[in-house]
Structures are given as C-alpha cells and as structure tokens.
C-alpha positions as a Markdown table, in Angstrom:
| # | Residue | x | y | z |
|---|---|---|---|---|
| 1 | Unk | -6.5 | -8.8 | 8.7 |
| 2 | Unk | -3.1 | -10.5 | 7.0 |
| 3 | Unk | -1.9 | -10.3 | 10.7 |
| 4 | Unk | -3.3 | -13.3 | 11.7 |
| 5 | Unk | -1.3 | -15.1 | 9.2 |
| 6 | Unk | 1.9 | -16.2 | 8.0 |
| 7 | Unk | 2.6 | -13.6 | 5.7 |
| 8 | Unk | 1.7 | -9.9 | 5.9 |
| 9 | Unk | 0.7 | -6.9 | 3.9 |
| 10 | Unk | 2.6 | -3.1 | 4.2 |
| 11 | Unk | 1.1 | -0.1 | 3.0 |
| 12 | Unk | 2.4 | 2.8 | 1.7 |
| 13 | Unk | -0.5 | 5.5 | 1.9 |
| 14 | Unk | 0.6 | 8.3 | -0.1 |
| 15 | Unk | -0.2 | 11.8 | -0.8 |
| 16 | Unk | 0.1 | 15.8 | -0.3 |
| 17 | Unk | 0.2 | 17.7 | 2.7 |
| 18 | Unk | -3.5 | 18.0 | 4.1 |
| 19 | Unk | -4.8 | 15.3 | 1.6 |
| 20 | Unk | -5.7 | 13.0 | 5.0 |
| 21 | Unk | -3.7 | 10.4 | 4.5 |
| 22 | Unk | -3.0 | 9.6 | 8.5 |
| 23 | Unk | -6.7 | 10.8 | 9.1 |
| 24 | Unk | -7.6 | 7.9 | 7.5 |
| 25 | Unk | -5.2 | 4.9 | 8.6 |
| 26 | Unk | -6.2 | 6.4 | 12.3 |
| 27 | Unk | -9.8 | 5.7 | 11.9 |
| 28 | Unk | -9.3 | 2.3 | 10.1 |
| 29 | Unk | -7.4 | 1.5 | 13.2 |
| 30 | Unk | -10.3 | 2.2 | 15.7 |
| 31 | Unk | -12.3 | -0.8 | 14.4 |
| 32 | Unk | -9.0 | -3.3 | 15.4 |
| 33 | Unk | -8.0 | -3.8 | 18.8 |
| 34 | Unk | -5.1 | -2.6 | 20.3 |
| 35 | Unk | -3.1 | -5.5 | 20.2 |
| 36 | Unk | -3.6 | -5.3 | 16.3 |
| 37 | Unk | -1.0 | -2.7 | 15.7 |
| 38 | Unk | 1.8 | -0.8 | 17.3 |
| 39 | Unk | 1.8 | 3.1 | 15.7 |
| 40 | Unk | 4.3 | 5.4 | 16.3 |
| 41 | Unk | 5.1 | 8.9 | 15.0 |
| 42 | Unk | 8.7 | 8.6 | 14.3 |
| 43 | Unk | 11.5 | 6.0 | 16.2 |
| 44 | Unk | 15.0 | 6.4 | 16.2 |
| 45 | Unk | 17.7 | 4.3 | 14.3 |
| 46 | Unk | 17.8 | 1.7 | 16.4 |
| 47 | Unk | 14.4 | 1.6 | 17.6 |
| 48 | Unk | 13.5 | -1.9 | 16.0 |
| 49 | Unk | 16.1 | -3.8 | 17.4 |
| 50 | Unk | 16.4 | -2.2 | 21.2 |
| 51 | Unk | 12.3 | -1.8 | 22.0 |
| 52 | Unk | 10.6 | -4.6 | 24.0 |
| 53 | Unk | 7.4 | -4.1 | 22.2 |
| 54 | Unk | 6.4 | -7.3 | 20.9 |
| 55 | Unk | 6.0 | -7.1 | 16.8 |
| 56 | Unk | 5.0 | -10.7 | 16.0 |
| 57 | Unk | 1.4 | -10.8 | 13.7 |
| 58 | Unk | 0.8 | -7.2 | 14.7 |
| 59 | Unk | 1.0 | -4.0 | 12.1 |
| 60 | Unk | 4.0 | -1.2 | 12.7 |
| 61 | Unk | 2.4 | 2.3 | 12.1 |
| 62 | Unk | 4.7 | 5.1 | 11.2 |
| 63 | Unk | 2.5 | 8.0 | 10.8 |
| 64 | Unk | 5.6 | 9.6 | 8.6 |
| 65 | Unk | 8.0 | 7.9 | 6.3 |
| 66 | Unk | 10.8 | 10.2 | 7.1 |
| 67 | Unk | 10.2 | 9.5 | 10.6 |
| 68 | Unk | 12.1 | 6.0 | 9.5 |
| 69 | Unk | 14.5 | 7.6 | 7.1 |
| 70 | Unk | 18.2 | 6.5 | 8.1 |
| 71 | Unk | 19.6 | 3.5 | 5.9 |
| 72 | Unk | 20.1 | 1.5 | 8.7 |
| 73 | Unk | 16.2 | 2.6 | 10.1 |
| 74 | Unk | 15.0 | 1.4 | 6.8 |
| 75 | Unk | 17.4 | -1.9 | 6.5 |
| 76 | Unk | 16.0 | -3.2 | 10.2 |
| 77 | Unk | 12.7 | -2.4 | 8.3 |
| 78 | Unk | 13.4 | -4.5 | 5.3 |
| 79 | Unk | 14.7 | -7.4 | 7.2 |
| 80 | Unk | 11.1 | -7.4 | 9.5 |
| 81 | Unk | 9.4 | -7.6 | 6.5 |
| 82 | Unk | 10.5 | -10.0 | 4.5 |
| 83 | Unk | 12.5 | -12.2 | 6.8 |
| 84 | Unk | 10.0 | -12.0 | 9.6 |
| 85 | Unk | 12.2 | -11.0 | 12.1 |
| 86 | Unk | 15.5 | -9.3 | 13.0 |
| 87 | Unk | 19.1 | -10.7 | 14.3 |
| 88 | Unk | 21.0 | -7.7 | 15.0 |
| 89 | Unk | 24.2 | -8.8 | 16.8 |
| 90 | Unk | 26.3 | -5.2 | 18.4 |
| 91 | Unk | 28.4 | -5.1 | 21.2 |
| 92 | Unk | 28.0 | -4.1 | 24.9 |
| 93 | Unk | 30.0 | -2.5 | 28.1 |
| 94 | Unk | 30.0 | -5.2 | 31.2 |
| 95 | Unk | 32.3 | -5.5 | 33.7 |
| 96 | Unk | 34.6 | -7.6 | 32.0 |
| 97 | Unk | 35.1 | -5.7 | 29.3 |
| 98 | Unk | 32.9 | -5.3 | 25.6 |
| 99 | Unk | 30.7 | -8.1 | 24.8 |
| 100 | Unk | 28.8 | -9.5 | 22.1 |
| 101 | Unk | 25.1 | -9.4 | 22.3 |
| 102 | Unk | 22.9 | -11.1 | 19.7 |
| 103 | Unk | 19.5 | -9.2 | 19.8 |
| 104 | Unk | 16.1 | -10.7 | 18.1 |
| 105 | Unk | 12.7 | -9.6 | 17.6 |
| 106 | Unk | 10.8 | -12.1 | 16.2 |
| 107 | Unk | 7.3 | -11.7 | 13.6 |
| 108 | Unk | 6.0 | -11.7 | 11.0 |
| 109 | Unk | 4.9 | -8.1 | 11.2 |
| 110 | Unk | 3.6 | -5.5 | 8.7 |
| 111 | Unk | 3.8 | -1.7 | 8.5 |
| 112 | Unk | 1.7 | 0.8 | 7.2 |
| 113 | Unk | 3.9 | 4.5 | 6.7 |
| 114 | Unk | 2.3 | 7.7 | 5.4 |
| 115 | Unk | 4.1 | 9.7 | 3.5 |
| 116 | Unk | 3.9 | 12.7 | 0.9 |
| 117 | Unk | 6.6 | 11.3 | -0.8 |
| 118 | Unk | 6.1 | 9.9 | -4.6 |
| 119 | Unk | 8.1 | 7.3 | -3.7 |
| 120 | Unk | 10.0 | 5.1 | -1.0 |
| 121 | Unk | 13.6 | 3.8 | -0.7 |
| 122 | Unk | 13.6 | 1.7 | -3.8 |
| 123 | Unk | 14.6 | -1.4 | -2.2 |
| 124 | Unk | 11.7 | -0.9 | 0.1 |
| 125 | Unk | 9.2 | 0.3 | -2.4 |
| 126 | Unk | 8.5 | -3.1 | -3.7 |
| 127 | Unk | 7.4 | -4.1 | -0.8 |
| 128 | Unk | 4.6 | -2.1 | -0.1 |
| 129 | Unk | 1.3 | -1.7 | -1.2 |
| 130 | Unk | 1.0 | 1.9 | -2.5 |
| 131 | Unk | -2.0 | 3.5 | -2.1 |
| 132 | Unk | -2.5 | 7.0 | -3.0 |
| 133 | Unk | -4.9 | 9.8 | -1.6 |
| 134 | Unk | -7.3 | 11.3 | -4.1 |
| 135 | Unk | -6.7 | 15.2 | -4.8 |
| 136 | Unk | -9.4 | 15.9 | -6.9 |
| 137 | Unk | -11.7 | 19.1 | -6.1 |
| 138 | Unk | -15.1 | 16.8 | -5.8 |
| 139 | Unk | -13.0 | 14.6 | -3.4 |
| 140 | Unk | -12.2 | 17.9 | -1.3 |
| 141 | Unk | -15.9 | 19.1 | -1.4 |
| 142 | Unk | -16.8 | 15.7 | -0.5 |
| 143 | Unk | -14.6 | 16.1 | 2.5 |
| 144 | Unk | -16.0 | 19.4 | 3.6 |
| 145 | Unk | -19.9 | 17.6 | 3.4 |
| 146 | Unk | -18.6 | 14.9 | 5.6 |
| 147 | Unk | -17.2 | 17.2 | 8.1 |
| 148 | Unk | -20.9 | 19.2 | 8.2 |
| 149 | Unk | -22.3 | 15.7 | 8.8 |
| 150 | Unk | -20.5 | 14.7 | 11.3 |
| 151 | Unk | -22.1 | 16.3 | 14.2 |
| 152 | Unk | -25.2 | 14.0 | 13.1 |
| 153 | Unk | -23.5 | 10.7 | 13.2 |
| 154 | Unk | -24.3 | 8.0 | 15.8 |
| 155 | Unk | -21.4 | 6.8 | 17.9 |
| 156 | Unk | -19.8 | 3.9 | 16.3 |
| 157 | Unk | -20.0 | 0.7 | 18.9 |
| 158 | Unk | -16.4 | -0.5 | 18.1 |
| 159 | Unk | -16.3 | -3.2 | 21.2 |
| 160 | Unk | -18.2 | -5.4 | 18.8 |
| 161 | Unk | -15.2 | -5.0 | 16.2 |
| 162 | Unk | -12.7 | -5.6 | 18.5 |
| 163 | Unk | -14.6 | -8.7 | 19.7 |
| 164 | Unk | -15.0 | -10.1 | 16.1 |
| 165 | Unk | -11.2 | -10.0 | 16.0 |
| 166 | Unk | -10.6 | -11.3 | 19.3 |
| 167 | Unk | -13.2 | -14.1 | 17.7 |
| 168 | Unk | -10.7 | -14.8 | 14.4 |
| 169 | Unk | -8.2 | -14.7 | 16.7 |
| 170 | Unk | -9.1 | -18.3 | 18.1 |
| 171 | Unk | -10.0 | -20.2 | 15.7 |
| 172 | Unk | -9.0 | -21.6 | 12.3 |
| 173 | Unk | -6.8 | -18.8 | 10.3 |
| 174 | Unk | -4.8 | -21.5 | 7.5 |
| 175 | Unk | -6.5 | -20.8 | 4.2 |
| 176 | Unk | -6.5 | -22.7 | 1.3 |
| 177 | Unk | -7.1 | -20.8 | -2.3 |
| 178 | Unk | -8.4 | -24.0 | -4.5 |
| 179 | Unk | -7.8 | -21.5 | -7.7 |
| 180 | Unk | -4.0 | -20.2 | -6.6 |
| 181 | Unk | -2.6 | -22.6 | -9.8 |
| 182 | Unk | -5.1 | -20.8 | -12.2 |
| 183 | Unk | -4.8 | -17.2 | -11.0 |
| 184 | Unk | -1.2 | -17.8 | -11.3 |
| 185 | Unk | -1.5 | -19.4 | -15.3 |
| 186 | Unk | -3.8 | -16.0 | -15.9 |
| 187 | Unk | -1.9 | -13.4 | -14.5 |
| 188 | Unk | 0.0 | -11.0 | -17.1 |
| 189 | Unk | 3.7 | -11.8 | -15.9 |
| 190 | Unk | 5.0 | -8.3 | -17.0 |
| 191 | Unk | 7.2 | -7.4 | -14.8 |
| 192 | Unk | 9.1 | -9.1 | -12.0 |
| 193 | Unk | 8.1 | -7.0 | -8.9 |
| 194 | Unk | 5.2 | -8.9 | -9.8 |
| 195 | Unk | 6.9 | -12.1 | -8.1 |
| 196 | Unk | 6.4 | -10.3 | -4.9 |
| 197 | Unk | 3.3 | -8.6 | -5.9 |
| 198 | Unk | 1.4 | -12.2 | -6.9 |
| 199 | Unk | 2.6 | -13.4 | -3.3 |
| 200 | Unk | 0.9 | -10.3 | -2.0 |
| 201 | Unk | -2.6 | -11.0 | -3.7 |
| 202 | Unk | -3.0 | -14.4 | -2.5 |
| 203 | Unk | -2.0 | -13.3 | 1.7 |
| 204 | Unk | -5.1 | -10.4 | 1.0 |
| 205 | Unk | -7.4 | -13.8 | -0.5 |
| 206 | Unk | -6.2 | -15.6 | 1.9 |
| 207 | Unk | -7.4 | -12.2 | 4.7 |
| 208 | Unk | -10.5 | -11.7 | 3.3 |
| 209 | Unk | -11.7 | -15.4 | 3.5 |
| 210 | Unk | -10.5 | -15.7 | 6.8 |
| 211 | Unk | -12.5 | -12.3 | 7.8 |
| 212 | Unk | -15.6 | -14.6 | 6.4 |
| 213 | Unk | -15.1 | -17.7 | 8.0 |
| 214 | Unk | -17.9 | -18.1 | 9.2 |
| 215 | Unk | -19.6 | -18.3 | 5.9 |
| 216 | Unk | -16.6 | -20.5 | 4.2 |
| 217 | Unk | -16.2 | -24.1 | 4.2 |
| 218 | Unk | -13.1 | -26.3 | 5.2 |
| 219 | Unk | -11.6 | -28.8 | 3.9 |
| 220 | Unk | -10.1 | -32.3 | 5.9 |
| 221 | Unk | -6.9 | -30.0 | 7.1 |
| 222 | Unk | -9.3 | -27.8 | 8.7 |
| 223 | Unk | -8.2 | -24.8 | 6.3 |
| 224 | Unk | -11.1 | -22.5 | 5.1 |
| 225 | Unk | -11.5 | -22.4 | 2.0 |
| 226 | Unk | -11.4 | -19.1 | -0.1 |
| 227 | Unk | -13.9 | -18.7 | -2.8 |
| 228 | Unk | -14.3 | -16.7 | -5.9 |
| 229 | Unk | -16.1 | -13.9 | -4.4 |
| 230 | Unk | -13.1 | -13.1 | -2.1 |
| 231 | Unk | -10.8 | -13.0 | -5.1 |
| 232 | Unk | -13.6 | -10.8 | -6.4 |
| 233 | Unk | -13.5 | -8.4 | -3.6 |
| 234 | Unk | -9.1 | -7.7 | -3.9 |
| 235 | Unk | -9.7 | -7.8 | -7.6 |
| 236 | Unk | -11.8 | -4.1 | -7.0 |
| 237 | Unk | -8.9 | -3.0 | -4.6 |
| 238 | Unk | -5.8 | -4.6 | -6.2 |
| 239 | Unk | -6.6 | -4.5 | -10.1 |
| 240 | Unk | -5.7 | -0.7 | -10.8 |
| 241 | Unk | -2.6 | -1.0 | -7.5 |
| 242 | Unk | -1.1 | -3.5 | -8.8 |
| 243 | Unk | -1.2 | -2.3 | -12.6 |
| 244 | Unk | 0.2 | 1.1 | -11.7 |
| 245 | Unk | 3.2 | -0.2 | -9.9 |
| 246 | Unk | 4.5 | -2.3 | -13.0 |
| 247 | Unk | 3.4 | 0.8 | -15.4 |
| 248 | Unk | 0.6 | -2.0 | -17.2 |
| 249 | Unk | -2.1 | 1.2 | -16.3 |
| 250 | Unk | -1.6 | 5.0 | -16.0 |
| 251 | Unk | -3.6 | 6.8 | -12.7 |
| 252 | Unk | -6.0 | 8.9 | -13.9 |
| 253 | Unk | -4.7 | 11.8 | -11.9 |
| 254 | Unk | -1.6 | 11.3 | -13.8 |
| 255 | Unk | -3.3 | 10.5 | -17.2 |
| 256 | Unk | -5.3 | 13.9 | -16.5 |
| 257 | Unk | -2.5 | 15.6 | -15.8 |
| 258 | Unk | -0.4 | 14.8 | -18.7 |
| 259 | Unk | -3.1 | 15.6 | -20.8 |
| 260 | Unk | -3.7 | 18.8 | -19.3 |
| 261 | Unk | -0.2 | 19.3 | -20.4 |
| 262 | Unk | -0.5 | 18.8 | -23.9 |
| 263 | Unk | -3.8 | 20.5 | -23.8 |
| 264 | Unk | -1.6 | 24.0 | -23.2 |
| 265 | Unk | 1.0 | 22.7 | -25.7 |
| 266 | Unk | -1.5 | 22.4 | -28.4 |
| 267 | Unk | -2.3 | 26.0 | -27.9 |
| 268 | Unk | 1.1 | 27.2 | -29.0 |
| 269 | Unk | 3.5 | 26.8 | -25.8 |
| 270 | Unk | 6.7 | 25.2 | -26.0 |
| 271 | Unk | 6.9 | 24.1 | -22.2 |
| 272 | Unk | 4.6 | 25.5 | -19.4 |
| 273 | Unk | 5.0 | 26.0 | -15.6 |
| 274 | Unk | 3.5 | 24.3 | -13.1 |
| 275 | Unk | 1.1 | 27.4 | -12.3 |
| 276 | Unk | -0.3 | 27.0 | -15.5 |
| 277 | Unk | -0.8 | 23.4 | -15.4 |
| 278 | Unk | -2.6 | 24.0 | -11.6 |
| 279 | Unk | -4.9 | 26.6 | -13.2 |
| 280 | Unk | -5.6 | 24.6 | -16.2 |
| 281 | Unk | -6.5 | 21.9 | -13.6 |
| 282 | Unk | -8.2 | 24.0 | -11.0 |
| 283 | Unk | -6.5 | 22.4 | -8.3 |
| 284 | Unk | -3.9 | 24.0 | -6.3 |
| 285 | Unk | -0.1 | 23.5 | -6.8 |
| 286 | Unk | 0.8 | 20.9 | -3.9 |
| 287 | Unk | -1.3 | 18.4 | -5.1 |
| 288 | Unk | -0.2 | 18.9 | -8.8 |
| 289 | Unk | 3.4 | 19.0 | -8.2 |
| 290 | Unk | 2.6 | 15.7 | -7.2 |
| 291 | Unk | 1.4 | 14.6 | -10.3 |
| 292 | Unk | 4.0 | 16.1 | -12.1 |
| 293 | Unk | 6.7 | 14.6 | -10.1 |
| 294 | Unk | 5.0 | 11.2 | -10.8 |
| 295 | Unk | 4.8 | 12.1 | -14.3 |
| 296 | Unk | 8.5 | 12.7 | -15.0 |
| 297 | Unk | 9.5 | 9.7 | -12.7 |
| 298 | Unk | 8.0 | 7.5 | -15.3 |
| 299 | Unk | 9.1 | 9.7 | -18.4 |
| 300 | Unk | 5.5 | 10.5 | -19.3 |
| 301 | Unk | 6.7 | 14.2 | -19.1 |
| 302 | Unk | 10.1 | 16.5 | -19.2 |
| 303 | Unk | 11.4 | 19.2 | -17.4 |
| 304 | Unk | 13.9 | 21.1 | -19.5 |
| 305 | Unk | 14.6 | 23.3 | -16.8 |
| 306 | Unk | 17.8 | 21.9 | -15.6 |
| 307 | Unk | 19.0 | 24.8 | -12.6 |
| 308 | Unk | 18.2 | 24.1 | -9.0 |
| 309 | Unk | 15.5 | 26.6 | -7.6 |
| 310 | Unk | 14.5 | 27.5 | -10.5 |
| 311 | Unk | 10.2 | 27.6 | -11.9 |
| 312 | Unk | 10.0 | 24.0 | -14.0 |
| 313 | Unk | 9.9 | 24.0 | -17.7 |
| 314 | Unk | 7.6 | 21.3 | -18.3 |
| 315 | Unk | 7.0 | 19.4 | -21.9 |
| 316 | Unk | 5.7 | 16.1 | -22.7 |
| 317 | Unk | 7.5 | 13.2 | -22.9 |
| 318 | Unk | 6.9 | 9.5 | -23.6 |
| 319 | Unk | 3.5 | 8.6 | -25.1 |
| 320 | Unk | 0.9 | 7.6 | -22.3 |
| 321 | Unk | 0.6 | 3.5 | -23.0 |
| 322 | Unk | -2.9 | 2.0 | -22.9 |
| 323 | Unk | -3.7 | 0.7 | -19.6 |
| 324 | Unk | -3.0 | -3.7 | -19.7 |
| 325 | Unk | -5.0 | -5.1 | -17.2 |
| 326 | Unk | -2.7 | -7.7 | -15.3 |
| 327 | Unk | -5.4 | -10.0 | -13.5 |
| 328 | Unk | -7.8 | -12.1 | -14.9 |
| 329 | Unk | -11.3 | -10.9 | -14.3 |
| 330 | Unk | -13.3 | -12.8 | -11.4 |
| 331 | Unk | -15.9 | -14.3 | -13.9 |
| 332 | Unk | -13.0 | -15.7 | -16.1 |
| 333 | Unk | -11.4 | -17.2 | -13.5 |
| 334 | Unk | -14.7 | -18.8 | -12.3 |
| 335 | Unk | -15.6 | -20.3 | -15.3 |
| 336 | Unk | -11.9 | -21.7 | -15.4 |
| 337 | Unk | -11.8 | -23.5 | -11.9 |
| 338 | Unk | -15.2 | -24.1 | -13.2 |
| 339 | Unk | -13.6 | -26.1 | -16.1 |
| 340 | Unk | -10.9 | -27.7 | -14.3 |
| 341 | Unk | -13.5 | -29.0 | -11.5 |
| 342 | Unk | -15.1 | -30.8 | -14.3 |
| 343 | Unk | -12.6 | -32.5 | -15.9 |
C-alpha cells in the first residue's frame, strides 16, 4: 500500500531453505495489480540504472538477496531507497569518440528481497523491514493441513482487489496522523536506527488509513485523516519488528533456543553441538543453525570452536535482557490525544 505515497516501505522476508518465504510474498502479490510491483529473480550489476522499466511508486521484488549481491548492485539499491531515485553518470562509445551519459530513474520505489540470510549488507539492513519465517514444528504441520485443504478452496476473485487499488489509485492518498507529535514524545528512543525506523511507522499509518479511506474523514487540505485504530493495527505488526531490530525484545525462537542451550549445559556439558541443540528442539538442523547464528550475532551465545569446517562448540554467552517494549500501547496513546484534544 506505501506505494501510493511519498515514502515507501522494503522488506526483508527472511528465513531457511523451504521455510516459504517467496511462497508467500508471491501470493501477497496476486491480490495487487500488476502495475503494483516489478519482481525479478536476480538482475545483474547494472540492471537498476540501464532497464527502462519504470520504478516510480511501484515495489522491486527480488525473490533472492544474493541475486542483488555486488557492492555496486546493492549501492544502486541504497540510493533508490532512500533518495528516491538514481543519477548514475558512465560513459559511452559514439562516433565522435567516448561520451558522458547521465542516466536517471526516478521513484520513490520499495523492494521486498527474500533471503535465508540472518542478515543484509549492514548499510542496507537498516533499511528494511525484517520479517522472519516461523520454523516451529506446529507451523510445519500447519502447513501440511493447508496443503490437504487446498483442493477445497473456492477460487479467490482477485479482479475485485485489483480494482480496489486501481480505486486508491485516484483519489485522495495525502494522510495526515493528528497523533504523529505524541507517538513520537512516547516512543522509547533506544537506539538510533530508530530515527529511520519511527519514519517507517508513520509511512505504514499513513498505508493503512489510506487502504480505509473510505471510512476516514478529511480535513480542509483534503488529507484523510488516520485514526487510532490504524495505529492499532501496525502496533500488532510492528511492536515485536521493531523491538527485535534495536535488541529492546528477544524472538522467541531465539529466546527458545538459547534456553535450550543452557537447558543441556545445566546437565553437565561444557559446550554442545548443534545436533544436540536440534534434538533437544525437535526441529531439524537448518532451521536451528539459524537461530544459532542469530544467537551469536547478538552475543546471546558463543562458539569456542574457532577452526573453519569444523562441528560448533556452542556455550552461552551474554544474559538474555528482558524484552522493553518501544511503542506506546494504542489505548495509551488514545487517552493522550484524548488529553491534548481537551485542553
């Protein structure tokens, strides 16, 4: 939805091998109309700069980050982002001789990657949403019931999703959050990816009052304005997203994993092997490698063994924080622009 504004959101869907992670950004995408999004499964170096596929207010799909994983594949990436388009001057062959070209493609765009990477070129990382594929063995028996059910469903009539689009499309899209000063007193400024994060929360308001506008008021500008309940809605998406990526909240996978850990230290071991951890688990070893890898990127836990190609020798590490909520709960905030309105 953020593609009909100013500003849009990237996504980072992350997770193992087989976990579904382009299953599901491909059936997200058959409810938005083509002209929504531009997916690809890889692109070259150069891609960005040379294609004449227009980019402005649509989504880039990369069904696999390593599909985008030169430095300068990634730097064209961060300059769509966040400067909402790309000046990339090179040189060409004419007949009188090499040339200077100045080449633009103009946005704002978004991109949603998949990847079973933990994490994304750093400078990059911060400017995605990461959302990550759950591993657990009722999510995978979950997924087998939904396959058996399948055969029963009733075909999906997505003409009337693409027209609802095509609707929002031509009409009003300016939003205006009356609680933006509030939200931003409230929020828990822990760290300061957080300055692009906040930035974030208010283009998804902003999305998700604009997908109701029909049901929203305006005000004299003609902007609809957002109301609690869409800052309701992100707060269930965003809360625990958001948390994780400054370390204010620990996943639970992780949380579970590390105490799994400690669980087969308390018995007597000094480190124990990933095998062991997946057993104690019950999961298989892709998916916990994961975790583990998550795990020591944050410090939570250690590997002492230190040789390449070598079984890891994990132990714990830092203590596991308590989770810090870093938004302001909806009814708080309510009863806050409730306040201010009054005075």
């Amino acid at each position: 939805m953020s593609r009909l504004l100013e500003r849009l959101i990237s996504i980072a869907v992350k997770g193992a091998s087989s976990g579904g992670k382009s299953h599901t950004v491909e059936t997200v995408l058959l409810f938005f109309p083509l002209n929504a999004y531009y997916a690809l499964s890889a692109m070259s170096d150069r891609a960005l700069a040379y294609s004449e596929e227009p980019l402005s207010h649509r989504i880039l799909v990369i069904y696999e980050a390593s599909g985008m994983a030169s430095d300068f594949a990634t730097y064209l990436i961060r300059t769509l982002l966040s400067e909402g388009k790309i000046r990339y001057e090179t040189v060409e062959k004419t007949r009188d001789g090499m040339r200077p070209k100045l080449i633009e493609r103009e946005g704002p765009t978004g991109l949603i990657v998949t990847t079973t990477a933990t994490s994304l070129h750093p400078e990059n990382e911060t400017r995605f949403l990461s959302l990550s594929i759950t591993d657990t063995t009722e999510q995978t028996k979950a997924v087998f019931r939904r396959i058996a059910e399948r055969q029963d469903d009733p075909q999906v009539d997505f003409n009337r999703w693409h027209a609802l689009h095509t609707w929002l499309e031509h009409g009003a899209r300016r939003v205006m959050i009356p609680f933006a000063k509030i939200l931003a007193d409230k929020m828990l400024p822990v760290a300061m990816r957080l300055r692009r994060d906040f930035r974030q929360l208010l283009i998804l308001i902003e999305a998700h009052a604009l997908l109701h506008r029909a049901s929203r008021k305006t005000d004299t500008e003609g902007r609809i304005i957002a109301e609690i309940q869409d800052y309701a809605a992100i707060y269930d998406l965003l809360l625990d997203i958001l948390s994780d990526g400054v370390g204010a909240s620990i996943k639970p996978n992780v949380r579970e994993t590390v105490g799994a850990v400690k669980a087969l230290i308390d018995t007597g071991k000094a480190r124990v092997s990933i095998q062991e951890i997946a057993k104690r688990l019950k999961l298989d070893k892709s998916p916990v490698s994961r975790r583990v890898r998550e795990a020591l990127d944050n410090g939570y836990l250690v590997n002492e063994e230190t040789r390449k190609g070598r079984p890891a020798q994990i132990k714990l590490g830092e203590p596991l924080p308590d989770d810090t909520p870093i938004l302001p709960d909806p009814e708080e905030l309510d009863r806050a622009l409730q306040c201010c309105s009054e005075k």
